[in-house]
SELO-320224 format. One line per field, with one value per residue: residue number from 1; residue in one letter; x, y, z of N, C-alpha, C in turn. Coordinates in Angstrom, 2 decimals. Last residue first. Example, Ala and Ser with C-alpha at 12.3 -4.5 7.8 and 13.67 -1.06 7.14 Angstrom:
<nodes>
pos: 2|1
code: s|a
n.c1: 12.85|13.19
n.c2: -2.25|-5.69
n.c3: 7.08|7.80
ca.c1: 13.67|12.30
ca.c2: -1.06|-4.50
ca.c3: 7.14|7.80
c.c1: 12.90|13.20
c.c2: 0.03|-3.30
c.c3: 7.87|7.80
</nodes>
This chain:
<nodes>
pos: 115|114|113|112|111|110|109|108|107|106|105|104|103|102|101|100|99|98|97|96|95|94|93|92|91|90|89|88|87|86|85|84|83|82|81|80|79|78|77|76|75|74|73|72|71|70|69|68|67|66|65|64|63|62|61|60|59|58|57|56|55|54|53|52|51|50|49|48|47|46|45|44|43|42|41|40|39|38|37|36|35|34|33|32|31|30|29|28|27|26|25|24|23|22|21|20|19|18|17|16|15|14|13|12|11|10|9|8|7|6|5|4|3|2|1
code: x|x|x|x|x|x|x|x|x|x|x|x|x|x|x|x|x|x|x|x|x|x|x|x|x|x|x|x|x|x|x|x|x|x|x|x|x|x|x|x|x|x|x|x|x|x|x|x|x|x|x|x|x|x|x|x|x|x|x|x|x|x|x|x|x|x|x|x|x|x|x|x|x|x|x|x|x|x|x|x|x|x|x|x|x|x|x|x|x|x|x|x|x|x|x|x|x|x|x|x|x|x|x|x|x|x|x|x|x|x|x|x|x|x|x
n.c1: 27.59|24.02|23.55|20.75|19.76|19.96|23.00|23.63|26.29|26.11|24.18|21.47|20.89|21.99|21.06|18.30|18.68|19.81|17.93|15.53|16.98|16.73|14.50|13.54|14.66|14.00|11.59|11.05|8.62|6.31|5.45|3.72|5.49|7.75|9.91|11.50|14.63|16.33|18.40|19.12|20.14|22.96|24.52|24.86|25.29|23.25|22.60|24.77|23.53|21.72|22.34|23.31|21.76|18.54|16.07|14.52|14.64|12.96|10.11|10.34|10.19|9.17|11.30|12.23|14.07|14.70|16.38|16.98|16.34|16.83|18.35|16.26|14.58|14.99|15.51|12.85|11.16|12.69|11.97|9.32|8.87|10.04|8.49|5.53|4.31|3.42|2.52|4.72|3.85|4.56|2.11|-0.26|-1.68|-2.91|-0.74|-0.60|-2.84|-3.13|-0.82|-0.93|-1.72|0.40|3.59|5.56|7.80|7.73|10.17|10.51|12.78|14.45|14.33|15.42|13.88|11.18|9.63
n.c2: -22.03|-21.07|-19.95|-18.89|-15.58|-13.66|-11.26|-8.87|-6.41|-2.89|-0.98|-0.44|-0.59|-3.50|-4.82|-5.23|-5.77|-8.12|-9.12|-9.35|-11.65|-13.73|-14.32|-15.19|-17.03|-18.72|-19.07|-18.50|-16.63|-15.71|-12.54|-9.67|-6.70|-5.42|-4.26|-0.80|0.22|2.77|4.86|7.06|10.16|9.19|8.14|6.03|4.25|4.01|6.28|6.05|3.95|5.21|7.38|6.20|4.61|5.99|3.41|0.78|-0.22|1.66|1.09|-1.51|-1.02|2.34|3.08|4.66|6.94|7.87|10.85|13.09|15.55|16.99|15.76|13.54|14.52|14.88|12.54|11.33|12.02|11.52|8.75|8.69|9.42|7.23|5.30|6.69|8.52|8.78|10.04|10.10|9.89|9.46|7.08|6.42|4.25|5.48|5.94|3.00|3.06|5.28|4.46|2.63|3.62|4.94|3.66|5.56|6.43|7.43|8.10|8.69|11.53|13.72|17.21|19.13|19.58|19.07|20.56
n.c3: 23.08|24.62|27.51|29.76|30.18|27.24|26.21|24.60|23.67|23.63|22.86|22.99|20.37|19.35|21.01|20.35|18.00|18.71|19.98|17.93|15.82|17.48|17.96|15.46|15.20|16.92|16.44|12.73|11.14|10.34|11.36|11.66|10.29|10.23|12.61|13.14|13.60|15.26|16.05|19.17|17.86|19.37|17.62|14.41|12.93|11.17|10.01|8.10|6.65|5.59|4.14|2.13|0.80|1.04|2.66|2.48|4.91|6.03|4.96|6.21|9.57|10.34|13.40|16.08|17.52|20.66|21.26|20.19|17.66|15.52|13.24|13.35|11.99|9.31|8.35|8.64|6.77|4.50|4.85|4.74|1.90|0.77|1.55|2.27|4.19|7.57|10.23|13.03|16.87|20.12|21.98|23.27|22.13|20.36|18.39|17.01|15.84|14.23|12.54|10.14|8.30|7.22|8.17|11.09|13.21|16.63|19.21|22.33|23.73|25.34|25.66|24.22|21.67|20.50|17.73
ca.c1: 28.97|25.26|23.31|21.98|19.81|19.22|22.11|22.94|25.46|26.40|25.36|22.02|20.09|22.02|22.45|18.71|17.88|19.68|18.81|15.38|16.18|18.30|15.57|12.96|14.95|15.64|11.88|11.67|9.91|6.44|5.75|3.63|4.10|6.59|9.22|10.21|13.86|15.83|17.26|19.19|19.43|21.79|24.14|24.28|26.20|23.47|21.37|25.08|25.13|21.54|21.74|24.52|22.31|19.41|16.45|14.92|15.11|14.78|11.08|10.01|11.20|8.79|10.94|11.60|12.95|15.00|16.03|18.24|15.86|16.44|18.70|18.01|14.39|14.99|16.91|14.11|11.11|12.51|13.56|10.29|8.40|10.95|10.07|6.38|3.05|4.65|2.75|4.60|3.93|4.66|3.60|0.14|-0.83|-3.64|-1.52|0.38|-2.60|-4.17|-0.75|-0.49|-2.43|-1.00|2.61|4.54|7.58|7.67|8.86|10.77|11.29|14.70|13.93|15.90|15.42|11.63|10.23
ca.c2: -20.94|-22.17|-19.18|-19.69|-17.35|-14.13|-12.53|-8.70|-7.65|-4.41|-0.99|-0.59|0.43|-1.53|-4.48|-4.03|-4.55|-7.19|-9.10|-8.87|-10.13|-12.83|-13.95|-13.48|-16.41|-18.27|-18.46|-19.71|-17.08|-17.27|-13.79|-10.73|-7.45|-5.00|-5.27|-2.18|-0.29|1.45|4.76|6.06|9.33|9.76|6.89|6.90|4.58|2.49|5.82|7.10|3.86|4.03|7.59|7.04|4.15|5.72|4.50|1.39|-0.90|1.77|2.00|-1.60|-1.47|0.73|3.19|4.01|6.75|6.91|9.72|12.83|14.49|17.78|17.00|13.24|14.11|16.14|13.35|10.77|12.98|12.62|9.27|8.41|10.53|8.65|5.44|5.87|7.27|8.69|9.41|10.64|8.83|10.38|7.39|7.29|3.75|4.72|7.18|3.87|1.97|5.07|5.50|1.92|2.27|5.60|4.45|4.70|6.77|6.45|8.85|7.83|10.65|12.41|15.68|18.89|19.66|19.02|19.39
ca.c3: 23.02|24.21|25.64|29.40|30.03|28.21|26.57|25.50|23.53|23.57|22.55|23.90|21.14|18.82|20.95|21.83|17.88|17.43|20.26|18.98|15.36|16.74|19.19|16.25|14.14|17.08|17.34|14.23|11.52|10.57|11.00|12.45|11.03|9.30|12.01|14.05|12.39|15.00|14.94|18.59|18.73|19.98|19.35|15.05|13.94|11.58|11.29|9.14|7.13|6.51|5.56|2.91|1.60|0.47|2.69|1.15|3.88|6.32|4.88|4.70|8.50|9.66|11.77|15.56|16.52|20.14|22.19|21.33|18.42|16.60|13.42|13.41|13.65|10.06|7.95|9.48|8.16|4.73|4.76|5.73|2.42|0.35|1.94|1.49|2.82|6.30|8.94|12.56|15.71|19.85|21.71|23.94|23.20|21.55|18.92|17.71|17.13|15.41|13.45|12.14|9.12|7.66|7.46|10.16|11.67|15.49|18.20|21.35|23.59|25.04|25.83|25.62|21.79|22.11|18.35
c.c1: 28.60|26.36|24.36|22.29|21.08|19.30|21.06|22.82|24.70|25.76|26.45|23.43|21.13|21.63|22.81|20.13|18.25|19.93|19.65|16.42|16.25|17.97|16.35|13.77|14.72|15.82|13.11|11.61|9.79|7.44|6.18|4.24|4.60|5.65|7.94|9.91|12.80|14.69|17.27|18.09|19.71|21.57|23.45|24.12|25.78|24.76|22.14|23.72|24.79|23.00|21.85|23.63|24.22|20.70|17.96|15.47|15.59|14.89|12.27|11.04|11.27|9.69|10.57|10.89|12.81|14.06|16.15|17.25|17.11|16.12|18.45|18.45|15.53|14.93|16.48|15.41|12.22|12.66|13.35|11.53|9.00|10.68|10.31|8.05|4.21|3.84|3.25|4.44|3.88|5.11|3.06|1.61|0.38|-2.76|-2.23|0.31|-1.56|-3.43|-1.86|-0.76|-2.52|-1.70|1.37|3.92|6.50|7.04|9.19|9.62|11.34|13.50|14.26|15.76|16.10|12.92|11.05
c.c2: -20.72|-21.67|-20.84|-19.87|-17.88|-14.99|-12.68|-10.59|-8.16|-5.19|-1.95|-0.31|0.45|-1.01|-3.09|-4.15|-4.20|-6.14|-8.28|-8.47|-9.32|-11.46|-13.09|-13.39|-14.57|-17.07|-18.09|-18.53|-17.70|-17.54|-14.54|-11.71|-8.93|-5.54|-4.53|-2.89|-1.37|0.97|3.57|5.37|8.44|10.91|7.82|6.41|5.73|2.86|4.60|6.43|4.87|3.28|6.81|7.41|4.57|5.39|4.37|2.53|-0.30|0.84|1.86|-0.57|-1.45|0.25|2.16|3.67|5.40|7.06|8.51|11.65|13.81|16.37|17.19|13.98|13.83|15.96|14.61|11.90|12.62|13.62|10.94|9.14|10.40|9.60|6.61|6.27|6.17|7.36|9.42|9.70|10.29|9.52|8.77|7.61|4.58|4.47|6.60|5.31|2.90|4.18|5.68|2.99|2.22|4.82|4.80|5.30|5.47|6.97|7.85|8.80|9.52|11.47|14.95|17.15|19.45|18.99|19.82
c.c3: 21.08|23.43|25.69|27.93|29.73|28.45|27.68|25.51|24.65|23.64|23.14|23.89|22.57|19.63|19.79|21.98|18.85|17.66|19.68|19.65|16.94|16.61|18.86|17.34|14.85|16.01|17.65|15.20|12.49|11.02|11.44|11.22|11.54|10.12|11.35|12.61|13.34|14.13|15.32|17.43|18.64|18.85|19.91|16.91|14.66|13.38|11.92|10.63|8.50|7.20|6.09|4.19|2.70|1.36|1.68|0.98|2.20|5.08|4.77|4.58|7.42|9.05|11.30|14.31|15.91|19.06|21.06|21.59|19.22|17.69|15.18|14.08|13.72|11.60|8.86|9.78|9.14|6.26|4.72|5.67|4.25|1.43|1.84|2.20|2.35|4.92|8.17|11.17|14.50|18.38|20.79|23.40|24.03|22.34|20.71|18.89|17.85|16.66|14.40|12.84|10.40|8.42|8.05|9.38|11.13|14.39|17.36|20.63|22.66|25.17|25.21|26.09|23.12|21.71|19.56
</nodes>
């Protein structure tokens, strides 16, 4: 692993890693939470950019890591959505917003926001 660079790298299971591969990212498989939380506790160590994790996973990491990934600021961890749902669109705003106020580290609006 690159100890200088700053890359994203994503943790999926076995499914997603073609799509992931095609689109030129840097993807590591993972069968299950445990075997996530595994490779998480070692990209932690050597990584400075951003990892990316199936959510299912994080959901079940134990919860002295998910504290520590939650304050973590390099790298930065973030959890990608399992797949496509039904949620509102306010529902995936929040989610999204979320996600780049973690990554970012403030809040972010688009537009005109109501108070």
């Amino acid at each position: 692993m690159n100890r200088t660079a700053a890359r994203l790298v994503i943790v999926a299971p076995p499914e997603l890693v073609p799509g992931f591969r095609l689109a030129g990212v840097s993807v590591i498989a993972t069968h299950d939470a445990q075997d996530a939380q595994a490779v998480v506790e070692r990209l932690i160590a050597d990584e400075k950019g951003v990892i990316a994790v199936y959510q299912p996973f994080v959901e079940a990491f134990d919860p002295v890591l998910s504290d520590r990934l939650e304050r973590s600021v390099a790298p930065v961890v973030v959890a990608y959505p399992a797949g496509l749902s039904i949620a509102e669109p306010e529902e995936r705003r929040a989610r999204i917003l979320g996600m780049l106020q973690q990554a970012v580290g403030y809040h972010v609006t688009f537009g005109r926001q109501e108070p």
